[in-house]
N, C-alpha and C positions, 0 to 999 in steps of 0.2 A: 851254670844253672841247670837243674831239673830241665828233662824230657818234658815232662805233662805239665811243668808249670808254664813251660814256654809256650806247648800248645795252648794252655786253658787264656791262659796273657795274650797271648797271637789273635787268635778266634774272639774271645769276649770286648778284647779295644778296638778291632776291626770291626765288629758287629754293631757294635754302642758309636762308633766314626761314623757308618753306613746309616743307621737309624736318627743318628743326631742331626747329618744331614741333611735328613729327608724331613724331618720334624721345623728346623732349623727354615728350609725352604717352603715348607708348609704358610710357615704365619712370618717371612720376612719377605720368601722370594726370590732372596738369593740363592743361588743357585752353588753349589760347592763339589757337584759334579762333573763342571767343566775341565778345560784347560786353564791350568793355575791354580784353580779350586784346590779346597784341603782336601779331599779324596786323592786328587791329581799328585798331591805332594807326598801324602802318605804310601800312594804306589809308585813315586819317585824312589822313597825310603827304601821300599820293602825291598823293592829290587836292587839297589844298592850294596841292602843287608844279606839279601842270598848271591850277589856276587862275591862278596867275603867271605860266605860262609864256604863257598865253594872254592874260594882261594885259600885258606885256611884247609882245606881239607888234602887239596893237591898240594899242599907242603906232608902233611902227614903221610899221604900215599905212596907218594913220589919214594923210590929207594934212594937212597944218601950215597952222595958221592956216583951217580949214574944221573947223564942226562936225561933230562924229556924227550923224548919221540913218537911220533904219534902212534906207533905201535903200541907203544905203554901204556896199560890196562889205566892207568893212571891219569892217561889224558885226558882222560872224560871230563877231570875236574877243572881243566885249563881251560879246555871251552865251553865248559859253563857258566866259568867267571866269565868270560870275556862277554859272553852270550847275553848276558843278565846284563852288565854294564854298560852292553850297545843297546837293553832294554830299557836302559835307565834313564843313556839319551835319547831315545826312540818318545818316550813319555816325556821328557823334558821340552826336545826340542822339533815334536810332532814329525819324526823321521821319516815314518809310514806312508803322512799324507804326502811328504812333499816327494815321496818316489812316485805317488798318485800324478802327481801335475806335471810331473818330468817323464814321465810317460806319456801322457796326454801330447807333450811340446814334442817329444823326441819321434814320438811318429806321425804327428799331426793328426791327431786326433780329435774331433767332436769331441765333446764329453754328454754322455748320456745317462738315464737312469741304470743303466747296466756297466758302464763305465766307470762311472762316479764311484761304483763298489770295488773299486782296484783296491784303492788301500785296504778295505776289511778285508779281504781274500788275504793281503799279504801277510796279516795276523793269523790268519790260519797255517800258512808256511811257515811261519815262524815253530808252528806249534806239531807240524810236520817234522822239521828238521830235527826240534828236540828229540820226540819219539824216535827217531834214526838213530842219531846218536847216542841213544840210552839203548837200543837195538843191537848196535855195533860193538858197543861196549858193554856188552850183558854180561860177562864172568866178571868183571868188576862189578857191574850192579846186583849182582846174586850175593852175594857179601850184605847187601844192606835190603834184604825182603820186608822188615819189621817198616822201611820206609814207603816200599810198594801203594799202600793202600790210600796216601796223601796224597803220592805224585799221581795214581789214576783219578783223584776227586780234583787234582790241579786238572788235569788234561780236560777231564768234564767240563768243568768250571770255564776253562778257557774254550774250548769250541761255542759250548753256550753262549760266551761273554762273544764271538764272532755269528753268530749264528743272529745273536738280538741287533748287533751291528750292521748288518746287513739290511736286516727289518726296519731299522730304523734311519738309517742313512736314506732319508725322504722318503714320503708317505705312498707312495706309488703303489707298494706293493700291498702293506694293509689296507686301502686305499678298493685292491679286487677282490677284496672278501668282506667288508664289513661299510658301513654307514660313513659321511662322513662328519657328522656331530659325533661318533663313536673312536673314528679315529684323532678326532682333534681331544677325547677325551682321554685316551689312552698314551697317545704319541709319546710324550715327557718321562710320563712314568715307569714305560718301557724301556727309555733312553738312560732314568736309573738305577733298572734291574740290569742295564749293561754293564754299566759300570762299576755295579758292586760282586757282579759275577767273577769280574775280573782283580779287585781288588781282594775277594777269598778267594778266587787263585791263586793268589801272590802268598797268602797266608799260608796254603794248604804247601807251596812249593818251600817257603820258609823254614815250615816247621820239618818238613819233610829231610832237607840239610842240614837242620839243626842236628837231627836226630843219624845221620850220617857222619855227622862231624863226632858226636857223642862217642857213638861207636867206634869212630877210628883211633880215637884217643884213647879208648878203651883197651884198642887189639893192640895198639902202638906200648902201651902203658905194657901188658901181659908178657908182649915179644922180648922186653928189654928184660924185664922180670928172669922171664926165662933164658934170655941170652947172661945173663951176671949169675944165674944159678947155674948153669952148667962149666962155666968157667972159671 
C-alpha cells in the first residue's frame, strides 16, 4: 500500500473511532473509553500492528546468513517488536496498574494521592526507554529521517497522553486550582482527551514504521538490483 494512503487511512479511522466515541457516549453514556472499550481494542490493534510492522522490518534489515546481536545496527527492530507486543499486553491485560499494587504490597506501602500515580509515571518510562534506544541506535535511524517527524508527534502525543494521566488519576490535583462544580465538569472529558492522545500516538508511531518498512523494501529491492547487475 501507498505511504500517504496509509497515513490518510490511519489518522482519518482513528479520528472518526475518537469522535464517534465521544458522540456515541454523549446521547447513550456508554462509555468506549474504558478498559475493554472499542478505543481500548483499537489500541490493542494498533500496537499489535507496529509490532509486525517492526518485525517485518528486522527481517529485511538483518544481513542474511549473520546472526542478530545486539551490536547490530539492526537490532533496533527486535526490540521494538517485542517492545510494542509487551504494549499490547500491557493494554490488554492492564500490566502497568498491576506493577502499581505489587509495589504498593512489595514494600508495604500506603497507597496515597501521590502513590496511586505509580503506574502513570511507568508510561512515562516506557516512553523514556523508547527514546534511548532510538538514541543508541541512531546510525540506523538516520537511514529513515523522512519518518522522524511522526515518531516526535508520537513522543508528544504520548508524554501528553501521561501528562493528562496523572491529572486525572483523582481529582486532587485539579481539585488546587479550580472550583469544584468545575472540576466534576471537566473530570471525564479530560479523562477522554487521555485517551485519545494516546490512541494518535499509536497512529503517528504506525504510520511512522509503515513508512520505514516502505523504505527498507525499497533499499532491499535497489541492493539486489544492483548486486545481479554487477554480476
Amino acid at each position: 500500500m501507498n505511504v500517504k494512503f496509509v497515513f490518510y487511512f490511519t489518522m482519518i479511522f482513528d479520528l472518526l473511532a475518537i469522535v464517534g466515541s465521544v458522540i456515541y457516549y454523549i446521547y447513550t453514556g456508554t462509555d468506549n473509553f474504558t478498559q475493554g472499550g472499542n478505543i481500548s481494542k483499537l489500541s490493542f490493534l494498533q500496537l499489535l500492528i507496529i509490532s509486525r510492522l517492526s518485525y517485518k522490518i528486522l527481517k529485511i534489515r538483518k544481513p542474511r546468513n549473520v546472526s542478530l546481536s545486539l551490536k547490530s545496527s539492526s537490532a533496533i527492530w527486535g526490540f521494538i517488536s517485542i517492545g510494542f507486543l509487551y504494549l499490547a499486553a500491557d493494554e490488554y491485560f492492564s500490566i502497568h496498574e498491576n506493577i502499581d499494587y505489587f509495589i504498593h504490597y512489595l514494600f508495604n506501602m500506603q497507597e496515597t494521592n501521590l502513590t496511586d500515580r505509580i503506574d502513570d509515571i511507568i508510561i512515562g518510562i516506557y516512553g523514556i526507554i523508547g527514546i534511548w534506544l532510538l538514541y543508541l541506535y541512531r546510525e540506523e535511524m538516520k537511514r529513515f529521517k523522512d519518518a522522524f517527524p511522526l515518531l516526535i508527534a508520537g513522543f508528544i502525543m504520548l508524554f501528553l497522553t501521561v501528562g493528562f494521566d496523572i491529572l486525572t488519576n483523582g481529582k486532587d490535583i485539579l481539585s488546587m486550582f479550580l472550583e469544584a462544580n468545575v472540576v466534576a465538569l471537566i473530570y471525564h472529558p479530560l479523562e477522554l482527551v487521555e485517551e485519545s492522545f494516546k490512541v494518535m500516538a499509536e497512529a503517528c508511531y504506525l504510520v511512522a514504521f509503515y513508512m520505514v518498512l516502505d523504505k527498507s523494501r525499497r533499499m532491499l529491492a535497489k541492493s539486489e538490483e544492483s548486486g545481479l547487475a554487477t554480476s
